[in-house]
N, C-alpha and C positions, 0 to 999 in steps of 0.2 A: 472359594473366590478370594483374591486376592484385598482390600479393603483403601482404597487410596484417597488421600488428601491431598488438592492442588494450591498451592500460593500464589498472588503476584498473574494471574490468569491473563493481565493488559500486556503481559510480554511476551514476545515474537514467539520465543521457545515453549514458552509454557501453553501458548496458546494452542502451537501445535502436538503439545505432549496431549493435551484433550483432543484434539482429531485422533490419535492413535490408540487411546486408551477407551474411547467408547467403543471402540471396534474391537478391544481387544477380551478374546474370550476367556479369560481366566483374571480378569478387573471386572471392581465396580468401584465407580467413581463416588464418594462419601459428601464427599462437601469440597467446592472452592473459594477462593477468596480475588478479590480484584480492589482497585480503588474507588469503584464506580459504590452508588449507595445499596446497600445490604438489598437482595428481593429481584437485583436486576437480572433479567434472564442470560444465561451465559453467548449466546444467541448474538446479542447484539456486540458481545464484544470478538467471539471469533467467528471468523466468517466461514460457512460453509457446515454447518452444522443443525443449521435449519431441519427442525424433523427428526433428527437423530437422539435426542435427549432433550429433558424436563430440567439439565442443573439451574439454578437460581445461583446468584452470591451471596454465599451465608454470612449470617450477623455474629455467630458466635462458631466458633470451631477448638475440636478437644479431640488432641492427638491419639487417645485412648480409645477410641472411637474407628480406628484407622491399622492397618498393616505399615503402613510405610508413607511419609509424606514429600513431595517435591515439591521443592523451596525455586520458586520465579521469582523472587523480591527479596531481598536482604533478610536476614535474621533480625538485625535491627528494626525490619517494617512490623514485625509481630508482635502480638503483648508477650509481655515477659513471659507469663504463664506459657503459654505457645511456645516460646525461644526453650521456655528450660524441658517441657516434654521433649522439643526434639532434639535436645540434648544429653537426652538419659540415655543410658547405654541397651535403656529394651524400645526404646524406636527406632525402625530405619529411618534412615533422610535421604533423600538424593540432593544436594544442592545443584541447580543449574546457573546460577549466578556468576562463579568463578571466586568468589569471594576465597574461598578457601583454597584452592588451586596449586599455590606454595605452602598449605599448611598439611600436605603428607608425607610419609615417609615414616622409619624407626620410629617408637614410642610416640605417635601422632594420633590426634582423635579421628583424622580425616584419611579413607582409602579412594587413592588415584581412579577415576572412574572408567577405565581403560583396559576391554575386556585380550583385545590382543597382546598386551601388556604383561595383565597380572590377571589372568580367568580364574587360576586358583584359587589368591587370596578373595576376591570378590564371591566365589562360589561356598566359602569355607569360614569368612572374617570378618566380611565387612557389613556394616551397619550404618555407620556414616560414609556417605562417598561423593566427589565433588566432580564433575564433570569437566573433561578439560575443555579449553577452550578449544575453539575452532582450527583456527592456526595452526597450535600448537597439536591438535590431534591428527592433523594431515600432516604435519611436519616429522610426528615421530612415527606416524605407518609408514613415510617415506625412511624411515631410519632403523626401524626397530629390528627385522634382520643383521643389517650388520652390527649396532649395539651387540645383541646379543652375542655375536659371536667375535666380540671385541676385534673389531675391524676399523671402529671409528678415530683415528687418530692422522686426522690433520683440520684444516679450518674447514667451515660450513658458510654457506651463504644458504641464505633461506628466499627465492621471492613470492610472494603470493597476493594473490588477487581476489578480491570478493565481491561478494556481488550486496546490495543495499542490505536486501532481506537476512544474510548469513553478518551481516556489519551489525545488526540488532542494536543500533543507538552509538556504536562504537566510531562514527567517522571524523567526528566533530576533532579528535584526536588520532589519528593514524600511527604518529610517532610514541604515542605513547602507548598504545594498544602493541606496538608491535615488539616496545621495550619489556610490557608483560608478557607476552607470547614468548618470547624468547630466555626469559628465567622460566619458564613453567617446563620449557625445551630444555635445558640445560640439569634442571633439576631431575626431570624423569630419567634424561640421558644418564647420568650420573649414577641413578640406583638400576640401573640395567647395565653400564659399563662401568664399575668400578675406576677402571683407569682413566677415563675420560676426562682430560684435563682440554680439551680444545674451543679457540672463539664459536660463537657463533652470530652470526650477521644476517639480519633480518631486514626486509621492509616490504610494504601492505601498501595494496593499491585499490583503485576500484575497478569493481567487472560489469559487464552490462548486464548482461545474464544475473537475475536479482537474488535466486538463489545458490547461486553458483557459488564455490570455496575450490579454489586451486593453486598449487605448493610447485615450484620447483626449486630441488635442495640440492646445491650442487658444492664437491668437495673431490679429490685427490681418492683413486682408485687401484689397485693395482689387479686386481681380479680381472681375468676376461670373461668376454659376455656369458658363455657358456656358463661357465659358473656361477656367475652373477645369478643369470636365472634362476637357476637352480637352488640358488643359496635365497632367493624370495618365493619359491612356488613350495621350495619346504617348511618353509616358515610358516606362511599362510594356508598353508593345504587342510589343518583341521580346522580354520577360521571360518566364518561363515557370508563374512562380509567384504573381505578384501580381494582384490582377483587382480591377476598381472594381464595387462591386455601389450599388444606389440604395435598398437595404430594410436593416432593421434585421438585424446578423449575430449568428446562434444558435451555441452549442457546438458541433450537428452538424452546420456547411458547415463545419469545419478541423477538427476531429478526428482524429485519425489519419491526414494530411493532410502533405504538406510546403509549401500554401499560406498565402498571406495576402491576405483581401479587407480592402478599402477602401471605406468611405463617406464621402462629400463631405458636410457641416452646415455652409451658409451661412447667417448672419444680416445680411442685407441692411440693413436699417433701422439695426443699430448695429456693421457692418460688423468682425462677428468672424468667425473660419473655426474651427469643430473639424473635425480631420479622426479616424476611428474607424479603428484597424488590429486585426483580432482573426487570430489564427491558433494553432496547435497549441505551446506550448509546451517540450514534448520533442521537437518533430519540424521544425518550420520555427526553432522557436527553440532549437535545440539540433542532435542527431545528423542531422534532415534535412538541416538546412543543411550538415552536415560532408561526409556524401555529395556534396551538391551541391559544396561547393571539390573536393574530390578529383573529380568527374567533367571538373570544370573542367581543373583542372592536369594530366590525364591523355588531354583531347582525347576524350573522351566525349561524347555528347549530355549536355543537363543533366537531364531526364528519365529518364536509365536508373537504375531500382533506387527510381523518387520516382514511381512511378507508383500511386499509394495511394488507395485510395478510403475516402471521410469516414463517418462512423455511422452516418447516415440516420437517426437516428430522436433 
């Protein structure tokens, strides 16, 4: 069994990384921490757990004690003791915070948490790993096919829409959340395109639908649809989580979900491409994905514990 430590448990993400994790059959949950005072049952701070687990908020926690720990609250919120364990090179971390987000890359402590991306290095390297952000994770499955096959060379516009619960405290600034989503985009882009020298223009709205996160990234194409296709259903085909659909995507196909569908919008005649990534939010944009590094870095299928099925209605 896997041995896991949770931080910061009063956030949106992390709350939901303990819905995923008691369920998950190759975890057991060690100890979490919250703001609320030591002893509090975990219960009343996430909802929907009732019955399901005995966690309390522990008074003291020791990284040594634990396989791997996910960080919901800054590294700063921890005693130092804590901060320097999960900074040894024999603990994992998942950070969900974003704190580190711009801090991977070459000779970096921190691995990009993005299994479509980089499944290797994560399956083979990584120990510390940052979860991207939301945006920024729909923005570059909208992208990561053509990166790769260095196609990306003219400007991007990004627009996307969120819904409160995927915004996780982030609304109060829009413009600035979406100034960081957009270096986190450029940076990734970068070490997947080499040549990638192009703008990219962003801006974040709200969506009604609460947990809702949808991208439309639109740029200069010359590919016809044909290919187009083809050029994302090979991409994605040993992925587990991303699927190209041809119809307009609703709340209820990624809800509660740790997917992300894709729609292809070619304009032929004046040869622009939008590509459409909608998916859950809290869950493929957030705590699903974290499950999913850690299934990764521990040699798990990437489907165990993300086997979630969507609203339906």
């Amino acid at each position: 069994m896997i041995k896991v430590g949770i931080t910061g448990c009063d956030d949106l993400r992390a709350a939901e990384l303990v819905r995923l994790l008691i369920n998950h059959p190759d975890v057991e949950i060690q100890w979490v921490t919250a703001s609320c005072p030591p002893g509090t049952r975990l219960e009343h701070l996430v909802p929907g757990i009732i019955g399901e687990c005995d966690l309390v908020v522990a008074d003291t926690v020791d990284c040594d004690e634990v396989d791997i720990v996910f960080i919901g609250a800054g590294l700063d919120k921890l005693p130092d003791t804590v901060k320097t364990q999960c900074l040894s090179q024999d603990c994992h971390v998942v950070d969900l915070t974003g704190e580190h987000n711009l801090d991977h890359g070459e000779d970096k402590l921190w691995t990009y948490g993005m299994g479509e991306m980089q499944r290797r290095v994560l399956v083979h390297d990584a120990h510390h790993v940052t979860v991207p952000g939301g945006v920024a994770m729909a923005t570059l499955l909208a992208l990561m096919p053509m990166a790769r096959n260095l196609l990306l060379n003219n400007p991007i516009t990004v627009h996307a829409a969120v819904g409160d619960c995927a915004l996780n405290g982030n609304d109060e600034s829009l413009e600035q959340w979406a100034r960081q989503q957009t270096d986190e985009v450029m940076l990734a882009l970068s070490q997947c395109q080499s040549s990638f020298n192009q703008p990219v223009v962003m801006d974040i709205t709200r969506l009604a639908e609460r947990r809702m996160l949808a991208v439309a990234v639109r740029f200069k194409c010359g590919l016809e649809d044909e290919a187009l296709r083809q050029l994302y259903e090979q991409y994605y085909d040993d992925h587990n989580f991303v699927f190209i659909v041809d119809r307009p995507i609703v709340a209820a196909d990624v809800e509660n979900t740790n997917k992300c569908l894709i729609r292809i919008d070619k304009d032929d005649r004046k040869g622009w491409l939008t590509v459409h990534a909608v998916m859950d939010g809290l869950l493929k944009g957030g705590a699903g994905n974290a499950v999913h590094v850690m299934n990764l870095m521990f040699g798990l299928l990437e489907r165990v514990g993300l086997g979630l099925k969507a609203t339906g209605c």
